[in-house]
C-alpha positions as CSV (number, residue, x, y, z in Angstrom):
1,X,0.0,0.0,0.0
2,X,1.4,3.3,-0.8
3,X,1.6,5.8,1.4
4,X,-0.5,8.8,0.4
5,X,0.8,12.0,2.0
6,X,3.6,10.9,0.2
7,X,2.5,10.9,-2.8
8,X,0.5,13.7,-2.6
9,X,3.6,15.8,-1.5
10,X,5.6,14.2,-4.5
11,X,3.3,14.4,-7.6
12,X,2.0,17.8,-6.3
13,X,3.2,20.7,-9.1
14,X,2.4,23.0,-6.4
15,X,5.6,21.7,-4.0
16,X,7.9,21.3,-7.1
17,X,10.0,23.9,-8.4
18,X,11.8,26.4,-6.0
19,X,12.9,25.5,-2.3
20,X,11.2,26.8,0.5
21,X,13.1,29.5,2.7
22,X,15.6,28.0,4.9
23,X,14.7,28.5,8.4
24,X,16.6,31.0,10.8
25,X,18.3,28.3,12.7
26,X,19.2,26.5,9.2
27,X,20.8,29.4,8.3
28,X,22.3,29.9,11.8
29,X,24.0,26.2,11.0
30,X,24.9,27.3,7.8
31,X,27.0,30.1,8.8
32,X,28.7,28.1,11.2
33,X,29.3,25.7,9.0
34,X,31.0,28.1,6.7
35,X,33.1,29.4,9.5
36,X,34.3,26.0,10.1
37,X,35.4,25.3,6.5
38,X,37.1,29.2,6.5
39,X,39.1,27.7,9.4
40,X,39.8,25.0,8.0
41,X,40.8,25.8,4.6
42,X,43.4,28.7,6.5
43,X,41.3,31.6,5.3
44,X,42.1,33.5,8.7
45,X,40.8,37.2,6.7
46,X,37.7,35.8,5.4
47,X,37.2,34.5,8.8
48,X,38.3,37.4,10.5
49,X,35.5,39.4,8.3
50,X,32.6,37.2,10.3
51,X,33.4,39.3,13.4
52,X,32.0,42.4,14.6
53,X,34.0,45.7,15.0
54,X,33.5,45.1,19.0
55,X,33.5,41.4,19.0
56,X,34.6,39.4,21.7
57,X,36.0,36.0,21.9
58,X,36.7,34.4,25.2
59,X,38.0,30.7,26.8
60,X,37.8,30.6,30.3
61,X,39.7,28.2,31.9
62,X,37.7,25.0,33.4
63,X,38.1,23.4,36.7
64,X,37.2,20.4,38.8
65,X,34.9,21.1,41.3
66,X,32.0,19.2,43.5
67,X,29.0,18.9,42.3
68,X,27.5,21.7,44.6
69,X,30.0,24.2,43.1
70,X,29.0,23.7,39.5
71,X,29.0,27.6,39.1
72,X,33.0,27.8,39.9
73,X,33.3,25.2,37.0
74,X,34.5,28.0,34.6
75,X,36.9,31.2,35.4
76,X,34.7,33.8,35.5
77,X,34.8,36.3,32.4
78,X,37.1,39.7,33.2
79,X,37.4,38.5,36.7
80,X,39.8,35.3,36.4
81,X,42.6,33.8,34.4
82,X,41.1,32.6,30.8
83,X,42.6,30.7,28.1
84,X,41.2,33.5,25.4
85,X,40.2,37.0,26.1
86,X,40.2,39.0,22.8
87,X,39.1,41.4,20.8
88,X,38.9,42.0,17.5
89,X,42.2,43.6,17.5
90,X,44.0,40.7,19.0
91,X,42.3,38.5,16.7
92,X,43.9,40.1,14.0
93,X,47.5,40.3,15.6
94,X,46.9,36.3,15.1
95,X,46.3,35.9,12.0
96,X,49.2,38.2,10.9
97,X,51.3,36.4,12.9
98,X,50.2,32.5,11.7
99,X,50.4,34.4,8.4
100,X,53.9,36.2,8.4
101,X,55.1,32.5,9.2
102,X,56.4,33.9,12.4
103,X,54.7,31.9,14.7
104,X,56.7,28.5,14.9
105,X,54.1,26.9,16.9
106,X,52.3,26.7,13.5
107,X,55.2,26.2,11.1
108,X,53.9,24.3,9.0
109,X,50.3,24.6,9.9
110,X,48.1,22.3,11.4
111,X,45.6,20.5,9.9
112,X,42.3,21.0,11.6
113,X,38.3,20.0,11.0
114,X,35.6,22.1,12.9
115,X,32.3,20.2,13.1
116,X,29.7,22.0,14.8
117,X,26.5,20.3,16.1
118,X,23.7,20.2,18.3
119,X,23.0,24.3,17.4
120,X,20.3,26.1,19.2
121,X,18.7,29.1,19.6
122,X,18.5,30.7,22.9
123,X,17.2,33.9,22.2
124,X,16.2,35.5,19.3
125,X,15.6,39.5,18.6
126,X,15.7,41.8,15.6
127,X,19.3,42.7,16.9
128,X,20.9,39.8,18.1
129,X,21.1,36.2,18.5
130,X,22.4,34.1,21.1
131,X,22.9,30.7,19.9
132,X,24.7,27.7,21.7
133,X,26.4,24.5,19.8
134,X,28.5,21.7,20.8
135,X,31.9,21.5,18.3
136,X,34.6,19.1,18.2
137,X,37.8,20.4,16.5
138,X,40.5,17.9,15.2
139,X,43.9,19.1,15.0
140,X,47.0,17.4,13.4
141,X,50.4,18.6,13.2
142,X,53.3,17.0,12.0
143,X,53.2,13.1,11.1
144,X,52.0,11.8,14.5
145,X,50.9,15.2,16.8
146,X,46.7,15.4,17.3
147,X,45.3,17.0,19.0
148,X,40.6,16.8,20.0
149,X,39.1,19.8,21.5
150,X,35.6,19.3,22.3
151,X,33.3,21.5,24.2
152,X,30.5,23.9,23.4
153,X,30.4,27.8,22.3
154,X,27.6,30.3,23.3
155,X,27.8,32.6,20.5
156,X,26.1,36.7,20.3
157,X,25.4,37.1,16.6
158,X,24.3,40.2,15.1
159,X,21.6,39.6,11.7
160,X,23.3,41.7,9.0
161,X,21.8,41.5,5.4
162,X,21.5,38.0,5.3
163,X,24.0,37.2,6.5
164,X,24.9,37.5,10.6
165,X,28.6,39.1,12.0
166,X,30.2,37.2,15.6
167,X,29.7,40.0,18.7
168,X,30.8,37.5,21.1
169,X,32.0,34.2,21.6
170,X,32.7,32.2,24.8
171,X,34.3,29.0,24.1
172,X,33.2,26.2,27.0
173,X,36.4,23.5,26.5
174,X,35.2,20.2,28.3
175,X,39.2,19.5,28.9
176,X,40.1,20.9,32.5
177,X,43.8,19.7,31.7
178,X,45.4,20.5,28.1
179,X,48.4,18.3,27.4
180,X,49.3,20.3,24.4
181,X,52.7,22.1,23.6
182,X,50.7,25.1,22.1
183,X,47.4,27.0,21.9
184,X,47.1,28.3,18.5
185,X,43.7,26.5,17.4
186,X,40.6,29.3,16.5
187,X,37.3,27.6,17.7
């Protein structure tokens, strides 16, 4: 027996032809999927252009505590010690330096993939989003050095055409301990 609704949405002309709109959170995915594959592919300016003039982009450092101190798991922004607290500005001073090829940490570069997943929205007004994913990033270096960040971001993004700009980003690493010889990795 064939299934109807099926059918119905198949041989309808009315549902051929042109896709729907993609939804806000598929575009929301999208543009963090594209972000990724910036990374990835080493296109630090393009990537650097997905940031507001007065973005922010913090890693606070993450701690082992009891289960009835959960809200001392994470330093606290522009009170404690963080792995990232950046601007814009600083952002940039990056890039120029992975590009200049004088930052040996990253001669030659890594190899890295960003996936991004489980992406919702929080909040949603005419001026800003605040959307919160999970992402794993795979790093390898050299012939045997890899590296597997995984935690989640909480991201402040700003609708702009139709497209949407970073205004802040707090990176949430589920490592407490990182056994690495460098930090150079974008999230």
């Amino acid at each position: 027996m064939k299934d109807e609704s099926m059918m119905a949405t198949i041989g309808d002309p009315s549902r051929q032809g042109a896709a729907p709109a993609p939804t806000l959170k598929e575009r929301v995915e999208d543009f963090l999927s594209y972000e990724g594959e910036l990374l990835d592919e080493r296109r630090f300016d393009e990537w650097l252009e997905l940031f507001a003039e007065d973005a922010r982009y913090w890693m606070p450092l993450a701690r082992n505590v009891e289960h009835n101190n959960l809200e001392e798991e994470y330093s606290r922004e522009q009170q404690d010690a963080a792995w990232f607290d950046e601007d814009k500005k600083t952002l940039l001073q990056r890039v120029m330096q992975l590009k200049g090829g004088d930052h040996w940490a990253e001669e030659p570069f890594s190899r890295t993939t960003h996936i991004t997943a489980n992406t919702r929205i929080e909040n949603a007004a005419e001026t800003e989003l605040t959307v919160k994913s999970r992402f794993i990033v795979y790093v390898n270096r050299r012939e045997g050095e890899v590296r597997l960040f995984v935690g989640k971001r909480i991201d402040v993004l700003r609708p702009v055409g139709a497209g949407f700009l970073i205004a802040k980003r707090s990176i949430f690493l589920d490592q407490s301990k990182l056994l690495f010889k460098n930090l150079t990795t974008f999230f």
